[in-house]
FIVO-301899 format. One record per residue: residue number from 1; x, y, z of N, C-alpha, C, O, CB in turn; residue in three letters. Coordinates in steps of 0.02 Angstrom, whole numbers, padded with zeros to 5 digits. Atoms other than C-alpha are relative to their C-alpha. Glycine has a CB too. Layout:
N
+-----+--------+--------+--------+--------+--------+--------+--------+--------+--------+--------+--------+--------+--------+--------+--------+------+
: seq :   n_c1 :   n_c2 :   n_c3 :  ca_c1 :  ca_c2 :  ca_c3 :   c_c1 :   c_c2 :   c_c3 :   o_c1 :   o_c2 :   o_c3 :  cb_c1 :  cb_c2 :  cb_c3 : type :
+-----+--------+--------+--------+--------+--------+--------+--------+--------+--------+--------+--------+--------+--------+--------+--------+------+
: NUM :      X :      Y :      Z :      X :      Y :      Z :      X :      Y :      Z :      X :      Y :      Z :      X :      Y :      Z :  ALA :
...
+-----+--------+--------+--------+--------+--------+--------+--------+--------+--------+--------+--------+--------+--------+--------+--------+------+
//
This chain:
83
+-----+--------+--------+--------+--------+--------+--------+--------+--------+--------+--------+--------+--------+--------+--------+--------+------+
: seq :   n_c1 :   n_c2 :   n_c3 :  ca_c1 :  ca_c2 :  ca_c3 :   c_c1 :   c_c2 :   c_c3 :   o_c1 :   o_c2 :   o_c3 :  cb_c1 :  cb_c2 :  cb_c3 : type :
+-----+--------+--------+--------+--------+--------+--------+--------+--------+--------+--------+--------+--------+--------+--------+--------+------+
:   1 :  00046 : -00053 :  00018 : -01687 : -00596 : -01450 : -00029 :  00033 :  00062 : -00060 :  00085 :  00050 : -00056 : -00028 : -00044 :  UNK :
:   2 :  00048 : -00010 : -00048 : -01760 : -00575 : -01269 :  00046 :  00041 :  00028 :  00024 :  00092 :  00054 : -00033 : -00057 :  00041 :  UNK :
:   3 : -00059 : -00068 :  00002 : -01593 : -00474 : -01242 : -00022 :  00034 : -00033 : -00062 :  00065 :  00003 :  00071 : -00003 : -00024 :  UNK :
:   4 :  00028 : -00060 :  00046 : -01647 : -00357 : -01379 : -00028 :  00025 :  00006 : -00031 :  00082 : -00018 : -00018 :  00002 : -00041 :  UNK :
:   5 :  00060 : -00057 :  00007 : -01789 : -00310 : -01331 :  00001 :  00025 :  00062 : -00018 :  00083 :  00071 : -00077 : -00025 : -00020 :  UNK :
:   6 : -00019 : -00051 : -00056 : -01743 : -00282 : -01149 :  00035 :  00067 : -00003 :  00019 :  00123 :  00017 :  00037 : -00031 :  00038 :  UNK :
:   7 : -00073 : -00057 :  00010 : -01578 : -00183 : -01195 : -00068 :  00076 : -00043 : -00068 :  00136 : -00029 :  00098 : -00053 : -00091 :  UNK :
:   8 :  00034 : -00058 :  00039 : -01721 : -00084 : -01324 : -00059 :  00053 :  00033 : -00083 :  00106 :  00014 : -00034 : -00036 : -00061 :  UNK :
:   9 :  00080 : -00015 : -00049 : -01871 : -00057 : -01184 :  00064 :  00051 :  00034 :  00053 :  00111 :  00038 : -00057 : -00088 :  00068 :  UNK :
:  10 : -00042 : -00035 : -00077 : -01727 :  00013 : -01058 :  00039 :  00061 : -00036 :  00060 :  00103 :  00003 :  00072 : -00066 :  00049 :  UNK :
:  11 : -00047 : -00066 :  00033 : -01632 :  00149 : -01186 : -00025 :  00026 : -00040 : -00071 :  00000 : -00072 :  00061 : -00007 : -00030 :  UNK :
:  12 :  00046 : -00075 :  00047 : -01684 :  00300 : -01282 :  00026 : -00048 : -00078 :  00079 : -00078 : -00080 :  00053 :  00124 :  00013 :  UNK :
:  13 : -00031 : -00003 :  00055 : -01691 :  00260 : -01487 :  00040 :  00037 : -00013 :  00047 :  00087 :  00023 : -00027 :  00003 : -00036 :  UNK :
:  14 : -00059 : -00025 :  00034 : -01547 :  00314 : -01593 :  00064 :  00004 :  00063 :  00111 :  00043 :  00053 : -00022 :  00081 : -00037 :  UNK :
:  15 : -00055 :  00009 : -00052 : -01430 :  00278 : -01431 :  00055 : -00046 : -00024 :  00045 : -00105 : -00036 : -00029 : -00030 :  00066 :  UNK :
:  16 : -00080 :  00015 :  00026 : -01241 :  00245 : -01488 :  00035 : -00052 :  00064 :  00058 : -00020 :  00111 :  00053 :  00090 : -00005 :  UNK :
:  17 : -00035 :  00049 : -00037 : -01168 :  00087 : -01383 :  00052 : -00008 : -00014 :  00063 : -00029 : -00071 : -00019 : -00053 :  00002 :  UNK :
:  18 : -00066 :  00022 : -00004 : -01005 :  00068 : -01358 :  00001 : -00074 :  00016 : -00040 : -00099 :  00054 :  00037 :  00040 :  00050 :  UNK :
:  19 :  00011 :  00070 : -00007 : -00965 : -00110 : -01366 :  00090 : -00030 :  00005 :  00137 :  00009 : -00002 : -00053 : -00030 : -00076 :  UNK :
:  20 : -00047 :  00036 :  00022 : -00822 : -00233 : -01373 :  00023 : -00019 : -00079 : -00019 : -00025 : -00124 : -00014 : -00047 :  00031 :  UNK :
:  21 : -00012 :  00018 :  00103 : -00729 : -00277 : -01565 : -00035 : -00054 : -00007 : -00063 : -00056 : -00062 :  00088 : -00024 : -00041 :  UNK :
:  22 :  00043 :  00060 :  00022 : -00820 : -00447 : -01551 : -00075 :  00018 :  00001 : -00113 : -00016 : -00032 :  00013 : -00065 :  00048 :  UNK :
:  23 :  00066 : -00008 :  00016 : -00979 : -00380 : -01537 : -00020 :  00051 : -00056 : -00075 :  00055 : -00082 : -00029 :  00017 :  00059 :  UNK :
:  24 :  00008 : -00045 :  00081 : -00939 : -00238 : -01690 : -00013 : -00050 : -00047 : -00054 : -00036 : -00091 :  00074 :  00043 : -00033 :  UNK :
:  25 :  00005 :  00039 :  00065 : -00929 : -00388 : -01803 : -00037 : -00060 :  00011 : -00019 : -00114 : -00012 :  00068 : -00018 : -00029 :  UNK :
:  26 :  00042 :  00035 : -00014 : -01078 : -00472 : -01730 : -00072 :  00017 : -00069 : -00128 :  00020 : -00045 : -00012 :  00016 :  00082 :  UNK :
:  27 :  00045 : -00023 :  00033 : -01191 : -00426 : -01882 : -00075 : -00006 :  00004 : -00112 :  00042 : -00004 :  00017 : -00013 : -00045 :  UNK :
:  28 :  00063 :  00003 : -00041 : -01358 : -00516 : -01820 : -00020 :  00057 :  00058 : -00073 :  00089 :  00057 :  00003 : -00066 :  00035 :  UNK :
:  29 :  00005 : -00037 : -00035 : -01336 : -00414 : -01680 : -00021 :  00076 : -00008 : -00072 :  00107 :  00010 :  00044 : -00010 :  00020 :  UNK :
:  30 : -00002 : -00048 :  00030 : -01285 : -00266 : -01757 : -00099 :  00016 : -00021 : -00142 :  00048 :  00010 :  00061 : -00017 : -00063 :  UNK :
:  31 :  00085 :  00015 :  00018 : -01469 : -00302 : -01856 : -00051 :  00021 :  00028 : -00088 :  00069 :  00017 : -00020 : -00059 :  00006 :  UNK :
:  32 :  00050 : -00003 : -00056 : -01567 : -00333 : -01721 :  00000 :  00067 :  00035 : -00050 :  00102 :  00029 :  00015 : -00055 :  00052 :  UNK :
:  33 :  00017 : -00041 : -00038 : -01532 : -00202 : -01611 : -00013 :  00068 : -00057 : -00035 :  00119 : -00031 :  00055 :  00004 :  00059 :  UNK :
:  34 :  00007 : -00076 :  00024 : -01543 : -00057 : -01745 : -00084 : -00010 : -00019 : -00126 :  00030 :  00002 :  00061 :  00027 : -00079 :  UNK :
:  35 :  00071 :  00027 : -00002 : -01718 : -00160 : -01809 : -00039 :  00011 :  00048 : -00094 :  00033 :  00032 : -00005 : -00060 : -00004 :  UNK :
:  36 :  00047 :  00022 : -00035 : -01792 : -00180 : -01669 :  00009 :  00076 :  00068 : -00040 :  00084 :  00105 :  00018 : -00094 :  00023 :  UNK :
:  37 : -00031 : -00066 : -00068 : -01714 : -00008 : -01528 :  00012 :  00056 : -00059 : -00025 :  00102 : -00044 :  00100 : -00024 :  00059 :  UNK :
:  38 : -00017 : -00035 :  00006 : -01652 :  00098 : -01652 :  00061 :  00019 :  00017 :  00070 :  00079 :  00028 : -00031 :  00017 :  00008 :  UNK :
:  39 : -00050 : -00008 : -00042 : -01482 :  00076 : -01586 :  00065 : -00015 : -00037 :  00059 : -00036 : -00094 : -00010 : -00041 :  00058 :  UNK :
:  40 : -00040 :  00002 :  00038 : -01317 :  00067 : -01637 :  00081 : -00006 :  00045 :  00088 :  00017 :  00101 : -00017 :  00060 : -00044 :  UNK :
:  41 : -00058 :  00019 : -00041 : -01126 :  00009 : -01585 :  00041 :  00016 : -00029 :  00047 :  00009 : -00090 :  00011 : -00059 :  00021 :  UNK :
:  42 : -00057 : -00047 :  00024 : -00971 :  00108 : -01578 :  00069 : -00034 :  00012 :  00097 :  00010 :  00045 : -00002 :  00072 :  00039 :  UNK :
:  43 : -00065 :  00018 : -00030 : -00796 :  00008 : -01541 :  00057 :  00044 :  00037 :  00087 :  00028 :  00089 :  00031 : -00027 : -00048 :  UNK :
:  44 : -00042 : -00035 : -00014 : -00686 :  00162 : -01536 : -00016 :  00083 :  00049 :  00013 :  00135 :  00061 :  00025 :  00002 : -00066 :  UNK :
:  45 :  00008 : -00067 : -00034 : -00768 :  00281 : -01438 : -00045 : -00006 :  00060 : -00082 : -00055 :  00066 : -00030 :  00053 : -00049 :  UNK :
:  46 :  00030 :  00016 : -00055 : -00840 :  00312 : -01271 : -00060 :  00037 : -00001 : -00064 :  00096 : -00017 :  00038 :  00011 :  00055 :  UNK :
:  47 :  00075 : -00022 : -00020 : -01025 :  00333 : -01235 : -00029 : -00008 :  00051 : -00002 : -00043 :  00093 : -00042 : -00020 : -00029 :  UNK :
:  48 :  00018 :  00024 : -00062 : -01146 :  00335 : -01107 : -00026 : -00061 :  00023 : -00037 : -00069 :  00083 : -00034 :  00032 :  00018 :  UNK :
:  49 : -00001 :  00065 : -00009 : -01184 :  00156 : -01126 :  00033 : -00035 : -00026 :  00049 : -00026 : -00085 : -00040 : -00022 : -00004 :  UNK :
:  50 : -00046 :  00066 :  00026 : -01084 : -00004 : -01137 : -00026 : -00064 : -00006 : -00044 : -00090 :  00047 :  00055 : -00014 :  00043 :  UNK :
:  51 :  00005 :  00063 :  00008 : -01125 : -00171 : -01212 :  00051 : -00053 :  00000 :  00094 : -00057 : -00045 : -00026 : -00001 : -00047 :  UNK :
:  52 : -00057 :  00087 : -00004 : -01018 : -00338 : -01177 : -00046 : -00059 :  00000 : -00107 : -00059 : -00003 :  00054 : -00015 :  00088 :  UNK :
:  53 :  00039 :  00079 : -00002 : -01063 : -00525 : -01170 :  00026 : -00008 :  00066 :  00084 :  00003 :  00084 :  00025 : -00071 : -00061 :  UNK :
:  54 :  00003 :  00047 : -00063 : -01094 : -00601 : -01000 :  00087 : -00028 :  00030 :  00124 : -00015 :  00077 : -00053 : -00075 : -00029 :  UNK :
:  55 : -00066 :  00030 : -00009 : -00939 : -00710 : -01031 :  00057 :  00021 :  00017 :  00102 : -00015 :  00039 :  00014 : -00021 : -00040 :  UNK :
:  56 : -00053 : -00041 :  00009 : -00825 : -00570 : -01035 :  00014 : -00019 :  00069 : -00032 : -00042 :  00102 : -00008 :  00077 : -00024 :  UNK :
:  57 : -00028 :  00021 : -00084 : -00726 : -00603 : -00856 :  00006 :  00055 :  00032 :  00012 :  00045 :  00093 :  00073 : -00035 :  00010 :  UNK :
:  58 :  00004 : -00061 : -00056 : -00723 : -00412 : -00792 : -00065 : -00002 :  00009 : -00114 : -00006 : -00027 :  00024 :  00078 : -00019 :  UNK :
:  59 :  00028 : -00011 : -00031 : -00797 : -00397 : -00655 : -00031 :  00056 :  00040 : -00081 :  00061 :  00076 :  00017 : -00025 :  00010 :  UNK :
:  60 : -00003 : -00074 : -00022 : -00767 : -00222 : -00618 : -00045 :  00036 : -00048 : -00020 :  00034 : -00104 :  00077 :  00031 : -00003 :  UNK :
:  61 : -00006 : -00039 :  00029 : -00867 : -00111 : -00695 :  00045 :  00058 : -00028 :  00050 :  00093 :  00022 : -00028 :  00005 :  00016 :  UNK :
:  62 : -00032 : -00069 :  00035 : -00766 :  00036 : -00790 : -00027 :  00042 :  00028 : -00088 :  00044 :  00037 : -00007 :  00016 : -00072 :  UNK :
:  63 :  00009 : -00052 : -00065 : -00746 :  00188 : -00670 : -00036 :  00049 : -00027 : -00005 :  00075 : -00073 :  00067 :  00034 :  00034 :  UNK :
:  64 :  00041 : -00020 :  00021 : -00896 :  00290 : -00705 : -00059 : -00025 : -00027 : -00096 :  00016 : -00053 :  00021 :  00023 : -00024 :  UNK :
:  65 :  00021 :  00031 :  00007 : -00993 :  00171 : -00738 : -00038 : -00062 :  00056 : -00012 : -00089 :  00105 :  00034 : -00001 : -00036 :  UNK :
:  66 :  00025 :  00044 : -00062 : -01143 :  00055 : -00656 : -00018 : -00048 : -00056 : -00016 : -00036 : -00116 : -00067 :  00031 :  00061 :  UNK :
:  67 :  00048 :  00042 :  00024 : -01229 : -00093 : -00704 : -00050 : -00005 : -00010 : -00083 :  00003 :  00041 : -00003 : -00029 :  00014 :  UNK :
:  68 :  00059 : -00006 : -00022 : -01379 : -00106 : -00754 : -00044 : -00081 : -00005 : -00031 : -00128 : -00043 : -00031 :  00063 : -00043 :  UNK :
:  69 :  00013 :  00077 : -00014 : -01492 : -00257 : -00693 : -00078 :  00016 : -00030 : -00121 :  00050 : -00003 :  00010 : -00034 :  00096 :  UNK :
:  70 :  00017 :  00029 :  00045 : -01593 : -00310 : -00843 : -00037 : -00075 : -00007 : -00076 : -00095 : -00050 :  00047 :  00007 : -00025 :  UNK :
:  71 : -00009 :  00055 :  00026 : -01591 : -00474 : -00813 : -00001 : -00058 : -00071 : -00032 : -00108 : -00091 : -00022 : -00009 :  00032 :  UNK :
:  72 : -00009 :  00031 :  00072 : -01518 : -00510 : -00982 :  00040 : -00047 :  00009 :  00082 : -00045 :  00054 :  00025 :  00044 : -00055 :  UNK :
:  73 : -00058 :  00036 :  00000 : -01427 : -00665 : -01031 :  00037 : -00013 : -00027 :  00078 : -00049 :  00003 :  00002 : -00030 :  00009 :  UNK :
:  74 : -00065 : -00008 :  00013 : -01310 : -00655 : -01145 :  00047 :  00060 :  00019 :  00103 :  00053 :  00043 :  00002 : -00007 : -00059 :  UNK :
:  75 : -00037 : -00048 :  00007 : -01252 : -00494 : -01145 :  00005 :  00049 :  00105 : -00008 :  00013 :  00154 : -00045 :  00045 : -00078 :  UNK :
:  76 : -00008 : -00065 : -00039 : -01225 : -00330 : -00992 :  00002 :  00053 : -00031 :  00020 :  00062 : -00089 :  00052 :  00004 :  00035 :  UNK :
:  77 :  00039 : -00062 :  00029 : -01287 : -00162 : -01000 :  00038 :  00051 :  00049 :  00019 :  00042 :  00107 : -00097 : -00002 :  00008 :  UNK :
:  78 : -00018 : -00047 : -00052 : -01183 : -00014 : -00903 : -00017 :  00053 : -00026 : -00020 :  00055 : -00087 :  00064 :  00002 :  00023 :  UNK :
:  79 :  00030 : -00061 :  00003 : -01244 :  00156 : -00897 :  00063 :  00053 :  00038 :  00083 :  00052 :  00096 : -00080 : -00005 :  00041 :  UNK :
:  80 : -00030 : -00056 : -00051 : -01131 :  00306 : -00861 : -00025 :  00040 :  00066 : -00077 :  00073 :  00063 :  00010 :  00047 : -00036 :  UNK :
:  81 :  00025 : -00019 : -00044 : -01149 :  00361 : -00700 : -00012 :  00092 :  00006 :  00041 :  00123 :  00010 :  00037 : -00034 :  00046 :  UNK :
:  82 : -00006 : -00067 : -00017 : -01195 :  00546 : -00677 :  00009 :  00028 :  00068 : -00016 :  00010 :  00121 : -00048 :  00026 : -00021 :  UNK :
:  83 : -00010 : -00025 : -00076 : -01140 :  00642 : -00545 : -00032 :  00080 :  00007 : -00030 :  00109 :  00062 :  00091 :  00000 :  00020 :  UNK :
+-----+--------+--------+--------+--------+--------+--------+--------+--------+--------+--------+--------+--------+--------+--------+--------+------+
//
């Protein structure tokens, strides 16, 4: 939950997350973040933010893309970079 409410303090409501397929069919999740941010997760399409789990093994961010330091712990938070 202490993810949730970071990820919700740090992004505008009604903000569309692109996520991983395991986290589309995370339904708590799902829950939580629309409950509690106003927020919402897209699998098939690209936005200006990305949600994954920690665990995931890339290391690279996705080109256009930064990290953002949250210090959340399950999950990561990237933000499109603007240029």
């Amino acid at each position: 939950m202490e993810d949730i409410y970071r990820i919700s303090a740090s992004i505008p409501k009604g903000t569309i997350l692109a996520a991983t397929k395991d986290l589309c069919y995370d339904w708590s999740l799902i829950a939580y973040l629309y409950r509690i941010g106003y927020l919402s997760l897209d699998c098939t399409n690209d936005h200006d933010y990305i949600l994954s789990e920690i665990h995931n093994h890339d290391t690279l961010a996705p080109q256009g893309y930064e990290y953002l330091d949250l210090e959340l712990i399950k999950y990561r938070l990237l933000k499109r970079v603007q240029f």
